[in-house]
Structure formats: structure tokens, C-alpha cells
PQR file of N, CA, C, O and H, with PARSE charges and radii, in Angstrom:
ATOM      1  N   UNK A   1      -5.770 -19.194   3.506 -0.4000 1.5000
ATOM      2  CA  UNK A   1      -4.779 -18.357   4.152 -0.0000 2.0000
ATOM      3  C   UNK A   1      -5.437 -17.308   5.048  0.5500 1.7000
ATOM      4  O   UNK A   1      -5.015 -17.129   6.190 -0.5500 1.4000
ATOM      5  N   UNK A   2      -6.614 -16.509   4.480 -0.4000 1.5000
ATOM      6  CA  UNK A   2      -7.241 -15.883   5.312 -0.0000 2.0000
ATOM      7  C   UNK A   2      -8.381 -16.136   5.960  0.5500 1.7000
ATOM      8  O   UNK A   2      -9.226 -15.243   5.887 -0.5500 1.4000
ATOM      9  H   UNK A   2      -6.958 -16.654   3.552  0.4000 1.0000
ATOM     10  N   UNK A   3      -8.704 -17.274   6.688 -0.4000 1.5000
ATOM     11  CA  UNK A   3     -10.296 -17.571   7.224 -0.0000 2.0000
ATOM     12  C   UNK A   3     -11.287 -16.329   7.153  0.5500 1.7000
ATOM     13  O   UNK A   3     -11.063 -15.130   7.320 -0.5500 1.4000
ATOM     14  H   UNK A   3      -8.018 -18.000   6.747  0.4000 1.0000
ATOM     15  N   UNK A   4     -12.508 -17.046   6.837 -0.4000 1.5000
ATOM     16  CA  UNK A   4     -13.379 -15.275   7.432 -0.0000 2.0000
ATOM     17  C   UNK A   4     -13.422 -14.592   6.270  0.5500 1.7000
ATOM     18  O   UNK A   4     -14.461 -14.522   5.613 -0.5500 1.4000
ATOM     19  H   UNK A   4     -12.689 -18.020   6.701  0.4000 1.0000
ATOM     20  N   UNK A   5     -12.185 -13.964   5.867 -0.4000 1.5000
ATOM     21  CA  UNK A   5     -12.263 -12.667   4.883 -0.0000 2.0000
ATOM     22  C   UNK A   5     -12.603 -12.781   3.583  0.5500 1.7000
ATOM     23  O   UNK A   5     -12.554 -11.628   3.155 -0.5500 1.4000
ATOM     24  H   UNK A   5     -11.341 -14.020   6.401  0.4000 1.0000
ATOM     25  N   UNK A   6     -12.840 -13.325   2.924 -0.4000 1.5000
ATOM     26  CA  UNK A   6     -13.462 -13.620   1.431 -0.0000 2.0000
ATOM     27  C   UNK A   6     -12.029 -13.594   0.371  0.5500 1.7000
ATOM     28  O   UNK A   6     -11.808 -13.978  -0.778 -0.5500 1.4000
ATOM     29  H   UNK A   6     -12.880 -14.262   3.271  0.4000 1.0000
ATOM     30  N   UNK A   7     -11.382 -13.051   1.238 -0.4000 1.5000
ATOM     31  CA  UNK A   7     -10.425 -12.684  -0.569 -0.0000 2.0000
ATOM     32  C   UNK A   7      -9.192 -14.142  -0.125  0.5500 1.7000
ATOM     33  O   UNK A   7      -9.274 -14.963   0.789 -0.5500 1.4000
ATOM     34  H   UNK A   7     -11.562 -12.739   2.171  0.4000 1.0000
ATOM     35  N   UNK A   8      -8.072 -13.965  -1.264 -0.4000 1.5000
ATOM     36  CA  UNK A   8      -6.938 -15.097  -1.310 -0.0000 2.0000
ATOM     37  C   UNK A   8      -5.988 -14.212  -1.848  0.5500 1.7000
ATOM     38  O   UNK A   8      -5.934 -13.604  -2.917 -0.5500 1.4000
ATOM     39  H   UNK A   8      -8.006 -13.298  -2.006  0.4000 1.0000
ATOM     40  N   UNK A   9      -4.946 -14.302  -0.465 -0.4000 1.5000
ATOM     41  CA  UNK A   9      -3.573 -13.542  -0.925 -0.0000 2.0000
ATOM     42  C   UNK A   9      -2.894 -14.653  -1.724  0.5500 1.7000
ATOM     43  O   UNK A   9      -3.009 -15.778  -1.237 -0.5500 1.4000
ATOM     44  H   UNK A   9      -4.989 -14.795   0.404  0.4000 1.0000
ATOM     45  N   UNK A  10      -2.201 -14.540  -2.871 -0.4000 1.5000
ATOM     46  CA  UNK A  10      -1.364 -15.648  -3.713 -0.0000 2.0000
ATOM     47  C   UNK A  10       0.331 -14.702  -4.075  0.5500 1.7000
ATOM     48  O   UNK A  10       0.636 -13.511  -4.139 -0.5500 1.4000
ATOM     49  H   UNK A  10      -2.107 -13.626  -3.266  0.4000 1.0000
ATOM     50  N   UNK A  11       1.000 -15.861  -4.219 -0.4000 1.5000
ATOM     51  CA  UNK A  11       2.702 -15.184  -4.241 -0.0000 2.0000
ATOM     52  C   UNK A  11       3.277 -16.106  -4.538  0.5500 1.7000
ATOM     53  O   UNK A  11       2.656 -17.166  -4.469 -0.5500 1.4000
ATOM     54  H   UNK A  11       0.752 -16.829  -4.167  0.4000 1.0000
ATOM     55  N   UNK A  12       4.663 -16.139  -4.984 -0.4000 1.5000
ATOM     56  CA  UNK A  12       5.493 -16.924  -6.059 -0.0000 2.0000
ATOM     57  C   UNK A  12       6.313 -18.307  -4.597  0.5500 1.7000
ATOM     58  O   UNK A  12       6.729 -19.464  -4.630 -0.5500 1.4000
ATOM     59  H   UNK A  12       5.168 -15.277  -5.040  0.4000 1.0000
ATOM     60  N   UNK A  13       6.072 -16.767  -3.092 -0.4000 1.5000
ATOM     61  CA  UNK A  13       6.751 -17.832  -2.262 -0.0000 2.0000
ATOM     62  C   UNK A  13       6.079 -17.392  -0.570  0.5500 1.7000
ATOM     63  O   UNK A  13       5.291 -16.454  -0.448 -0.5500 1.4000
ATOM     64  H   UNK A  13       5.734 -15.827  -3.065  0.4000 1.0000
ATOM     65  N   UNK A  14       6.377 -17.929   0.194 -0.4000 1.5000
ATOM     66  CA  UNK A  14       5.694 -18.209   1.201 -0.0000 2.0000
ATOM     67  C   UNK A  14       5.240 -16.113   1.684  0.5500 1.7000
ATOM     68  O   UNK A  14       4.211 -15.459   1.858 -0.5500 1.4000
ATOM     69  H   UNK A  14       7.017 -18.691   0.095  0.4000 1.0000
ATOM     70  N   UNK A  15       7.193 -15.762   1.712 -0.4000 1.5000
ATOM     71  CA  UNK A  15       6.924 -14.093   1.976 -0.0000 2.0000
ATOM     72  C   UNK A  15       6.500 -13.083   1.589  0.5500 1.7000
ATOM     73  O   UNK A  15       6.374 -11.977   2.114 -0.5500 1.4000
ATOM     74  H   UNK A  15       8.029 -16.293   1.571  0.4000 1.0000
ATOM     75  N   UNK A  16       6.118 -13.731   0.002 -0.4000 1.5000
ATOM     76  CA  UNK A  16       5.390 -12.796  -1.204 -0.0000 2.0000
ATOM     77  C   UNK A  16       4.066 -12.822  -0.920  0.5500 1.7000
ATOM     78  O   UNK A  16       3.368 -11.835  -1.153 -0.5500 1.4000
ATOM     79  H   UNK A  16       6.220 -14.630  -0.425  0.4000 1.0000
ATOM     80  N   UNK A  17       3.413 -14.285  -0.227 -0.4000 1.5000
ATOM     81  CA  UNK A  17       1.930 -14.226  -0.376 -0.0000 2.0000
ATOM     82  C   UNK A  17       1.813 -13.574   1.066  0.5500 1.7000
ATOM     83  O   UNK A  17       0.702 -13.098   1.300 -0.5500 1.4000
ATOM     84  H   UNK A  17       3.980 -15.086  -0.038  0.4000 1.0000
ATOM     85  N   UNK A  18       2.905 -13.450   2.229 -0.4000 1.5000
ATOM     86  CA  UNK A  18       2.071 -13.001   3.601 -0.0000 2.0000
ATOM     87  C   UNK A  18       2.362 -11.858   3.351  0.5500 1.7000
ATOM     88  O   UNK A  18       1.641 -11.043   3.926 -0.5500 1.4000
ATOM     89  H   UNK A  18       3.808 -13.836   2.038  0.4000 1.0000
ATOM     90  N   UNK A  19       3.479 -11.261   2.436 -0.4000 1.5000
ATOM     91  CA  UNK A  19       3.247  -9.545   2.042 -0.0000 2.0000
ATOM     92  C   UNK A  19       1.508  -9.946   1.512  0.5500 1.7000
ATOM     93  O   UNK A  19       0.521 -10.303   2.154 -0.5500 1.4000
ATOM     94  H   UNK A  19       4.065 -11.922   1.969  0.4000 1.0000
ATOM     95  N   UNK A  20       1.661  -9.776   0.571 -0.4000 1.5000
ATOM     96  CA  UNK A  20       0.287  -9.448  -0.156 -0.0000 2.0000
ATOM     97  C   UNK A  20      -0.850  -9.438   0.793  0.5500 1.7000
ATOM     98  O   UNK A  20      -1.728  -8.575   0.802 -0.5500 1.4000
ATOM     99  H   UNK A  20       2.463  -9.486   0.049  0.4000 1.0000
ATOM    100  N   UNK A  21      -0.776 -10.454   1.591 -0.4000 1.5000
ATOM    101  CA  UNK A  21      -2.102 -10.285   2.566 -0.0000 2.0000
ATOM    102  C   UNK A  21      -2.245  -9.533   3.370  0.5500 1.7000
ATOM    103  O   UNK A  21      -3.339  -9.182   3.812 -0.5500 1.4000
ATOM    104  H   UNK A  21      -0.063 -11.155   1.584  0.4000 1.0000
ATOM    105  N   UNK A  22      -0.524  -8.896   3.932 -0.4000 1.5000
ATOM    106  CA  UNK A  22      -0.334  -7.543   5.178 -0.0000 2.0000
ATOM    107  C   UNK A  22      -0.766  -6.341   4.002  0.5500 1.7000
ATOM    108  O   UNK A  22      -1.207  -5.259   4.391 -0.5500 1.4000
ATOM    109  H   UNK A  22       0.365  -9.181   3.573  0.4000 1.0000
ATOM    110  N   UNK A  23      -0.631  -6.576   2.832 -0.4000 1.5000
ATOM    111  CA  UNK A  23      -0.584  -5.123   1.815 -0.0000 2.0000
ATOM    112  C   UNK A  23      -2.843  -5.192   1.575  0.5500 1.7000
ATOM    113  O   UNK A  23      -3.688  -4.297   1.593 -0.5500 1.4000
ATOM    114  H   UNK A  23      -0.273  -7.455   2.516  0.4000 1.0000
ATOM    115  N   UNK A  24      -2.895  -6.011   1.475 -0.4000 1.5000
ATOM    116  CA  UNK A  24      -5.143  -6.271   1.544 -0.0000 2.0000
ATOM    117  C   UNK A  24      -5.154  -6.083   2.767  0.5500 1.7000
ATOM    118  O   UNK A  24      -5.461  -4.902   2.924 -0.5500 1.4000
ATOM    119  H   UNK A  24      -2.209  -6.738   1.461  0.4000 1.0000
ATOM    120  N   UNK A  25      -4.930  -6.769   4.140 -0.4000 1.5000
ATOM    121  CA  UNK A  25      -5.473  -6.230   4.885 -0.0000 2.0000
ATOM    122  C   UNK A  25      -5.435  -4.828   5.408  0.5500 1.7000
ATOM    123  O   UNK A  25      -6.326  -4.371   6.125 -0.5500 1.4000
ATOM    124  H   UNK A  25      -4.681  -7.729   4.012  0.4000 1.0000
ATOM    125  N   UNK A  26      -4.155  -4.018   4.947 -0.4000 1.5000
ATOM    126  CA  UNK A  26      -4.049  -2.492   5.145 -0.0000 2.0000
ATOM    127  C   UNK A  26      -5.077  -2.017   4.207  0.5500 1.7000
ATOM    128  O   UNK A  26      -6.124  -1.718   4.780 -0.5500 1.4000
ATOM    129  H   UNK A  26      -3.431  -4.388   4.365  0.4000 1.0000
ATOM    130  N   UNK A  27      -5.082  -1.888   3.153 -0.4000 1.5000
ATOM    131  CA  UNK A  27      -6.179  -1.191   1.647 -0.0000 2.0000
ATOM    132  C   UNK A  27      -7.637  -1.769   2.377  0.5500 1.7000
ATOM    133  O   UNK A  27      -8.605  -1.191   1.883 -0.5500 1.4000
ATOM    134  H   UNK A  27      -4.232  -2.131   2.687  0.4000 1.0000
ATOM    135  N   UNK A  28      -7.980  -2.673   3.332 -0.4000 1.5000
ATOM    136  CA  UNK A  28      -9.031  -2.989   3.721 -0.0000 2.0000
ATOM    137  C   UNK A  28      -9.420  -2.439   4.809  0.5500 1.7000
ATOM    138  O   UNK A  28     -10.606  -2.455   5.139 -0.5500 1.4000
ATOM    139  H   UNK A  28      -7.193  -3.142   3.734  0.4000 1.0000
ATOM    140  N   UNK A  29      -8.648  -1.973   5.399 -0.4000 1.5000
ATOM    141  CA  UNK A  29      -8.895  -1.375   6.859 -0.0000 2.0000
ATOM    142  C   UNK A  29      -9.370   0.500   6.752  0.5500 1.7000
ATOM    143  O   UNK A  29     -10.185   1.342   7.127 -0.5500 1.4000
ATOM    144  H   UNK A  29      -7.684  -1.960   5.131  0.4000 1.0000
ATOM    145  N   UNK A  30      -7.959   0.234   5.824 -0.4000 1.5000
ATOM    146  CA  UNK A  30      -8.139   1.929   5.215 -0.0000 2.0000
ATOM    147  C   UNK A  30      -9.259   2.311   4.646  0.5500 1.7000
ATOM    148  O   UNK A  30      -9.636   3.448   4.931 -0.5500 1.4000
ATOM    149  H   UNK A  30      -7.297  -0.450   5.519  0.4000 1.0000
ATOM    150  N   UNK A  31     -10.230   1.366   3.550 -0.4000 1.5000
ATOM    151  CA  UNK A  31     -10.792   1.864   2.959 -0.0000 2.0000
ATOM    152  C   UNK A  31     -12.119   2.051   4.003  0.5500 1.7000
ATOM    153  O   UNK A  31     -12.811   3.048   3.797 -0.5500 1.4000
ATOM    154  H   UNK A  31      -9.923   0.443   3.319  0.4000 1.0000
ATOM    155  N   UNK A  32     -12.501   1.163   5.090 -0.4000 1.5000
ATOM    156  CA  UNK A  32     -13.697   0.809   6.109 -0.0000 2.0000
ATOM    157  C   UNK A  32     -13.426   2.388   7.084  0.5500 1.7000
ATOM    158  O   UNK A  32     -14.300   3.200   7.386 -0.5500 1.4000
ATOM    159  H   UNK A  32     -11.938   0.353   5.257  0.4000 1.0000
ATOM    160  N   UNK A  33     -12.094   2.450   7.382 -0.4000 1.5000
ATOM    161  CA  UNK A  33     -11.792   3.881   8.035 -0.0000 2.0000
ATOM    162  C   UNK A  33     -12.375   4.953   7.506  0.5500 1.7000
ATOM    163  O   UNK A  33     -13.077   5.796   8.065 -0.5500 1.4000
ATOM    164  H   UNK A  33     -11.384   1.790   7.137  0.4000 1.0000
ATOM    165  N   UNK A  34     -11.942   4.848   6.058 -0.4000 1.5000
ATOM    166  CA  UNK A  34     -12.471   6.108   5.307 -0.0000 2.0000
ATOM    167  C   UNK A  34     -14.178   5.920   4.969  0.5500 1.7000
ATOM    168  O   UNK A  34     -14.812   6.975   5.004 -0.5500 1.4000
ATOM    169  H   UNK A  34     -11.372   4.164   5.603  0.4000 1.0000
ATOM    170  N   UNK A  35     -14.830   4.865   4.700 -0.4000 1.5000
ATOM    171  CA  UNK A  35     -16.133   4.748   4.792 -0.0000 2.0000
ATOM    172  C   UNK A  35     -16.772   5.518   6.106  0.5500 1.7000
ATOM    173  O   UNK A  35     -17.709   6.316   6.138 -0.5500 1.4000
ATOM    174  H   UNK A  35     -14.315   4.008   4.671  0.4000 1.0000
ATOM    175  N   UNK A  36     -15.902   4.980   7.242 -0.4000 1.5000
ATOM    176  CA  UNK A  36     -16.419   5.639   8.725 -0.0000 2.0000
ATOM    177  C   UNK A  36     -16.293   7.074   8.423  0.5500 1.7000
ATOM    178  O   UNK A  36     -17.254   7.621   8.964 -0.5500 1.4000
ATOM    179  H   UNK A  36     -15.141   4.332   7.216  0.4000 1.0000
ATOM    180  N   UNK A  37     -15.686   7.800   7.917 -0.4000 1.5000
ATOM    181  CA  UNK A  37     -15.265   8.747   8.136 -0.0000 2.0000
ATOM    182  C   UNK A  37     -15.855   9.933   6.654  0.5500 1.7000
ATOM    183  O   UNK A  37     -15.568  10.965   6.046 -0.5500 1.4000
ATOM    184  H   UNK A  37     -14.905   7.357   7.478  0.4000 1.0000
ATOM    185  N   UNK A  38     -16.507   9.194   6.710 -0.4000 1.5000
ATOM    186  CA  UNK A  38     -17.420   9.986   5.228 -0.0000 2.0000
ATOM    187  C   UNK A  38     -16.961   9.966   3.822  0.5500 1.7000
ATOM    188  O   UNK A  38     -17.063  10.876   2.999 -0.5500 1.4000
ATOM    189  H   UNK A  38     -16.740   8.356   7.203  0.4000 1.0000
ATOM    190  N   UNK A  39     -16.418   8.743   3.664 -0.4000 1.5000
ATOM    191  CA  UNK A  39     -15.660   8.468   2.484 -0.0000 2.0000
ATOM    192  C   UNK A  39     -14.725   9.324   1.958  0.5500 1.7000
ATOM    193  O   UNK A  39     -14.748  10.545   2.113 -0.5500 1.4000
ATOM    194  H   UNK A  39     -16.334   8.004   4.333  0.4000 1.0000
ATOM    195  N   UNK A  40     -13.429   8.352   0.983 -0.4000 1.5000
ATOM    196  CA  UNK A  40     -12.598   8.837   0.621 -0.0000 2.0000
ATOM    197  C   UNK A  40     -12.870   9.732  -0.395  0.5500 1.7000
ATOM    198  O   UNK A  40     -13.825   9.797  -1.169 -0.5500 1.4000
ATOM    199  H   UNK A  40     -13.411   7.360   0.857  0.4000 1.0000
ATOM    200  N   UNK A  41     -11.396  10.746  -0.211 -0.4000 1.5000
ATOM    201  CA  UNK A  41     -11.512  11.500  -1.132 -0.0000 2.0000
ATOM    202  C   UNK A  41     -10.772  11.704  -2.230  0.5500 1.7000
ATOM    203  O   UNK A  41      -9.711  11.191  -1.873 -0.5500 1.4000
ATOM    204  H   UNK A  41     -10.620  10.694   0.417  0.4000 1.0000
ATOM    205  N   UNK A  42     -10.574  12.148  -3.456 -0.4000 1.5000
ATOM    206  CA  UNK A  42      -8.883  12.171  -4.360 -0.0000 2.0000
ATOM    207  C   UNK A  42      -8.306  13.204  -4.158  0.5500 1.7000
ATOM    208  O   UNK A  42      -8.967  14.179  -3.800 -0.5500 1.4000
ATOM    209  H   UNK A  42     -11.436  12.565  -3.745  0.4000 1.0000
ATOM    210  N   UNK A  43      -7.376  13.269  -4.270 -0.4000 1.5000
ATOM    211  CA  UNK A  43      -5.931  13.866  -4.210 -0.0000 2.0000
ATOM    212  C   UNK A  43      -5.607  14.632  -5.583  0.5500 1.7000
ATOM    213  O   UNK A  43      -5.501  14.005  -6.637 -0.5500 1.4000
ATOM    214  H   UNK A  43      -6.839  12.477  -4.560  0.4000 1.0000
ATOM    215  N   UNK A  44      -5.447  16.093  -5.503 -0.4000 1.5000
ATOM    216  CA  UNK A  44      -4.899  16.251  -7.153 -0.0000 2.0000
ATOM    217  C   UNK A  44      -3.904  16.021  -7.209  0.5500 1.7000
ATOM    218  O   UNK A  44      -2.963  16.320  -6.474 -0.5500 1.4000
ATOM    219  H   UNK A  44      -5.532  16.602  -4.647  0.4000 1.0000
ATOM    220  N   UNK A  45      -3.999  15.144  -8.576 -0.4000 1.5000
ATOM    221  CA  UNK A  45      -2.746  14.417  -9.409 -0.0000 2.0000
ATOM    222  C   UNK A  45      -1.222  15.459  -9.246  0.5500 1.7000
ATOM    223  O   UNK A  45      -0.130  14.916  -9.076 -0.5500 1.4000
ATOM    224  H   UNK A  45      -4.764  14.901  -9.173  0.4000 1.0000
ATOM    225  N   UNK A  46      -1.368  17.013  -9.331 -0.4000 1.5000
ATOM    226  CA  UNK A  46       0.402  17.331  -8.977 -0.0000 2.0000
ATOM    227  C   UNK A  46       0.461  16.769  -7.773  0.5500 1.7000
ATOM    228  O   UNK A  46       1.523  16.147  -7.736 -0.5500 1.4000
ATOM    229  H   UNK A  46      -2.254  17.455  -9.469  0.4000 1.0000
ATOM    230  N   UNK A  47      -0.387  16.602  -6.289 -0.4000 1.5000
ATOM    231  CA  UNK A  47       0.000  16.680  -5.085 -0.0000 2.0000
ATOM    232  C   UNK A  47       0.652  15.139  -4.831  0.5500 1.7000
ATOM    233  O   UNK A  47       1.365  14.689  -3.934 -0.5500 1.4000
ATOM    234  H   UNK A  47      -1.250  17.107  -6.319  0.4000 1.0000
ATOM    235  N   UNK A  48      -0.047  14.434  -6.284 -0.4000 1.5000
ATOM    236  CA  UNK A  48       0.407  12.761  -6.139 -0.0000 2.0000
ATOM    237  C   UNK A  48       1.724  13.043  -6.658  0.5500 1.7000
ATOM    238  O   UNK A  48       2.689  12.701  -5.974 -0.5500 1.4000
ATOM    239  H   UNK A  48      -0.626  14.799  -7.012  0.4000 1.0000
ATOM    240  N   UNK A  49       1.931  13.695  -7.916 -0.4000 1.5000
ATOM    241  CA  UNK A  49       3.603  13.434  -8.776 -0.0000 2.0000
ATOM    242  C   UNK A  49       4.197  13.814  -7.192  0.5500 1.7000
ATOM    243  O   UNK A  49       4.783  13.009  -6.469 -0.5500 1.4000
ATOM    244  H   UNK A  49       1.147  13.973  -8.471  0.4000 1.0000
ATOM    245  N   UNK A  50       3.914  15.138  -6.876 -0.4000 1.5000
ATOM    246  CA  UNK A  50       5.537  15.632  -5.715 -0.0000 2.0000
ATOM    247  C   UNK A  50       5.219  14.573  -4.743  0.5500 1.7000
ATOM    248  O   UNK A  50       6.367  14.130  -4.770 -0.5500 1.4000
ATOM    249  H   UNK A  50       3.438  15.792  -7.464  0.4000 1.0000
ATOM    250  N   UNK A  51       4.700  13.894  -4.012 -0.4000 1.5000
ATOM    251  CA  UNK A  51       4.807  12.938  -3.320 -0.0000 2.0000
ATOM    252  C   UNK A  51       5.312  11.750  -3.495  0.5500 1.7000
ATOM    253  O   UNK A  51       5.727  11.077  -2.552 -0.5500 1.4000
ATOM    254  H   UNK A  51       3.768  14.254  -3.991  0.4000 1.0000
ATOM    255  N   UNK A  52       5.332  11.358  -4.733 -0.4000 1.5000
ATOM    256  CA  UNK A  52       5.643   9.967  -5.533 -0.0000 2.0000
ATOM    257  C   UNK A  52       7.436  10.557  -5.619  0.5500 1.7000
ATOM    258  O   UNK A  52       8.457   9.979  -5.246 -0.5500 1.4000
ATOM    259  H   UNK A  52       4.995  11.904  -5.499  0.4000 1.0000
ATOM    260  N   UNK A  53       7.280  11.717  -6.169 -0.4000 1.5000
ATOM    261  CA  UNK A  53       8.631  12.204  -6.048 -0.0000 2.0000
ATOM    262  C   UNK A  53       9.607  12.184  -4.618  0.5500 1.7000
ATOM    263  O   UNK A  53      10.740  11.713  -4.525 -0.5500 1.4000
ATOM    264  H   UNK A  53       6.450  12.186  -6.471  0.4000 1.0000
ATOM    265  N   UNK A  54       9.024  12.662  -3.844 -0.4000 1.5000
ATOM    266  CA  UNK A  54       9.351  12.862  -2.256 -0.0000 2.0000
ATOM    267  C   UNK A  54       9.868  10.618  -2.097  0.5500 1.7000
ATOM    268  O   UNK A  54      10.858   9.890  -2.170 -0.5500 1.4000
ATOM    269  H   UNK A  54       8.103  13.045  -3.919  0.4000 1.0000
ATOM    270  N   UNK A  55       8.917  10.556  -1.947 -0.4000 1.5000
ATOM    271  CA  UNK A  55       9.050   9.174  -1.861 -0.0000 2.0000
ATOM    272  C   UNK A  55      10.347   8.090  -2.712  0.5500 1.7000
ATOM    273  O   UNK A  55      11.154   7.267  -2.279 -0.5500 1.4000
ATOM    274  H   UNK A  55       8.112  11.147  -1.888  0.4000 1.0000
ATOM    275  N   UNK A  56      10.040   8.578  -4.002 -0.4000 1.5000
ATOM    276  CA  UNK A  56      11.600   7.865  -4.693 -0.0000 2.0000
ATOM    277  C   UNK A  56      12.922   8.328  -4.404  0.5500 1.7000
ATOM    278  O   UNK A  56      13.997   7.760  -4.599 -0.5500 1.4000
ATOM    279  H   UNK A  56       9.385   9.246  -4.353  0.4000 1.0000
ATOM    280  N   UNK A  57      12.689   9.380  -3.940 -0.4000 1.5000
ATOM    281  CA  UNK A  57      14.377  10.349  -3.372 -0.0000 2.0000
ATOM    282  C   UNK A  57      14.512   9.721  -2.474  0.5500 1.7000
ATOM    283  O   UNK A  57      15.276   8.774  -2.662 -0.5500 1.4000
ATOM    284  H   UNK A  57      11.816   9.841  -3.782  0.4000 1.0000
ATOM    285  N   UNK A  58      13.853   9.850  -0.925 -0.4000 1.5000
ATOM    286  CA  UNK A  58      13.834   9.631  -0.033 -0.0000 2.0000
ATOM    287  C   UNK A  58      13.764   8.207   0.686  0.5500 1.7000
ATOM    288  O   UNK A  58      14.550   7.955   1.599 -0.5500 1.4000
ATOM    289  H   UNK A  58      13.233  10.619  -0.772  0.4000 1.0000
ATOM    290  N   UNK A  59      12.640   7.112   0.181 -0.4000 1.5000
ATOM    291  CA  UNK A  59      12.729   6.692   0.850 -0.0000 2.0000
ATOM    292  C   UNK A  59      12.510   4.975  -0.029  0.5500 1.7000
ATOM    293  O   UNK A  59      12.180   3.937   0.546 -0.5500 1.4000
ATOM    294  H   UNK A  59      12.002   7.317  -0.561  0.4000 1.0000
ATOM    295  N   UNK A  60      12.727   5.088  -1.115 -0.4000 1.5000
ATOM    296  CA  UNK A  60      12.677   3.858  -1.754 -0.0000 2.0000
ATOM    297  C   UNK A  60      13.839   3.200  -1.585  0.5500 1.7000
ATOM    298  O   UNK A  60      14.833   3.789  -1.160 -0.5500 1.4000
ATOM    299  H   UNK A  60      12.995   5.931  -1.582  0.4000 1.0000
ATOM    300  N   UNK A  61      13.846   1.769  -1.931 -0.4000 1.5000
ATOM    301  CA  UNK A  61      14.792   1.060  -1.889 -0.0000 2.0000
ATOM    302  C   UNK A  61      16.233   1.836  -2.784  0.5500 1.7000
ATOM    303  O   UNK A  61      17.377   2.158  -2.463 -0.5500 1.4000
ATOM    304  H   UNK A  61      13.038   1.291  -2.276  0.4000 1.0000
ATOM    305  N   UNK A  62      15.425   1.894  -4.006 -0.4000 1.5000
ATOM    306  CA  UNK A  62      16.563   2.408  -5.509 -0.0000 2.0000
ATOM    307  C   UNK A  62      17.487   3.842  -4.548  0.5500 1.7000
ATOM    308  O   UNK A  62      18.715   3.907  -4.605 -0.5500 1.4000
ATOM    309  H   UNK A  62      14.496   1.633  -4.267  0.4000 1.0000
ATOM    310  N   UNK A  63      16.894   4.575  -3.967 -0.4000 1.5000
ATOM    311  CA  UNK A  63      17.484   5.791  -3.416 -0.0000 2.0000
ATOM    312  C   UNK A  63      18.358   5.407  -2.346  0.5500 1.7000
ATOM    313  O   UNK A  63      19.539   5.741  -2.448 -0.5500 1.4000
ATOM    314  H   UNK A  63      15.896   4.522  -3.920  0.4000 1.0000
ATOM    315  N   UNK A  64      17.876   4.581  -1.051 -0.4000 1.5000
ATOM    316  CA  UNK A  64      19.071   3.785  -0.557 -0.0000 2.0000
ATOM    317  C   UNK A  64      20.092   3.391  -1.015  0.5500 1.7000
ATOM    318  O   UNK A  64      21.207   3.575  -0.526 -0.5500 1.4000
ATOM    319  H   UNK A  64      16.917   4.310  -0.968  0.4000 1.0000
ATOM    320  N   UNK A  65      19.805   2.731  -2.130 -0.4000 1.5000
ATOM    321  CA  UNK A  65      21.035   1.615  -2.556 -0.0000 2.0000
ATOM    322  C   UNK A  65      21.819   2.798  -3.292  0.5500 1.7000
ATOM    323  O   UNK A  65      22.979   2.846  -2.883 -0.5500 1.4000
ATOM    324  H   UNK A  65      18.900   2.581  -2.527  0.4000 1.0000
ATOM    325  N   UNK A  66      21.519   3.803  -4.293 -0.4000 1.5000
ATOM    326  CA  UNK A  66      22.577   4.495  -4.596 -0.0000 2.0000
ATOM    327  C   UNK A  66      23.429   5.815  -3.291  0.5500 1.7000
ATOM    328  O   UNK A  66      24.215   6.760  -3.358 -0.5500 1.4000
ATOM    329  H   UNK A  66      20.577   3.764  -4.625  0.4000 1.0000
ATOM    330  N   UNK A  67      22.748   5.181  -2.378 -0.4000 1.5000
ATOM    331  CA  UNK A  67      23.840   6.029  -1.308 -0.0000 2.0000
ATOM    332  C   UNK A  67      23.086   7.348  -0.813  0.5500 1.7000
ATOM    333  O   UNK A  67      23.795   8.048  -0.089 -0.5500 1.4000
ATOM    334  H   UNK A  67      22.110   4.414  -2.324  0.4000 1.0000
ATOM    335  N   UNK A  68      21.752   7.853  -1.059 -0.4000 1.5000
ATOM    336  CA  UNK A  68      21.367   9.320  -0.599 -0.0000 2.0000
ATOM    337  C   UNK A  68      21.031   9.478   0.718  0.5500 1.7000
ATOM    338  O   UNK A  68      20.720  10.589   1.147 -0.5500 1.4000
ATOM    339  H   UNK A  68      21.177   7.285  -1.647  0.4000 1.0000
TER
END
């Protein structure tokens, strides 16, 4: 599926495995960016909860579908 790149996106159906391979080749690009760029760094864990938070209100599927 991916010539070249070493890894194998796999999925239950054709749109699951070309997600998975658009979702590796982003985490792959990102991580070579951040290598360029003097490697990544972490995040403190509250700055992850309110973001994870921000994110399920806002902009997840589940928050759509109940109408916000």
C-alpha cells in the first residue's frame, strides 16, 4: 500500500486502511519536522486535559451530533 516507506497501513475496509495511512503519514512528517526543529517537546498533562476538553465540546463528532 505504501511503496518506499517501510511501514503497512491495515483496516477492516478499504477507507479504514487509507485513513490509517493519511493518520502515519501525518505522525511521520510531524515527527521529521520536529527532529528538524530540535526535537519534540511534552506538553504538561493539565495543558493536555483542557485541550482534550476544548476538543470534545467543540469539535468531536459526539458534540455535533448532540446539537452544540
Amino acid at each position: 500500500m505504501m511503496a518506499n516507506h517501510g511501514a503497512i497501513a491495515i483496516g477492516r475496509t478499504m477507507k479504514e486502511t487509507l485513513l490509517c495511512a493519511k493518520i502515519l503519514e501525518k505522525a511521520s512528517r510531524a515527527f521529521i519536522e520536529a527532529e528538524f526543529l530540535g526535537g519534540a517537546k511534552s506538553v504538561n498533562p493539565l495543558r493536555q486535559g483542557s485541550c482534550m476538553e476544548v476538543y470534545l465540546r467543540k469539535y468531536s463528532k459526539r458534540s455535533i451530533g448532540e446539537g452544540k
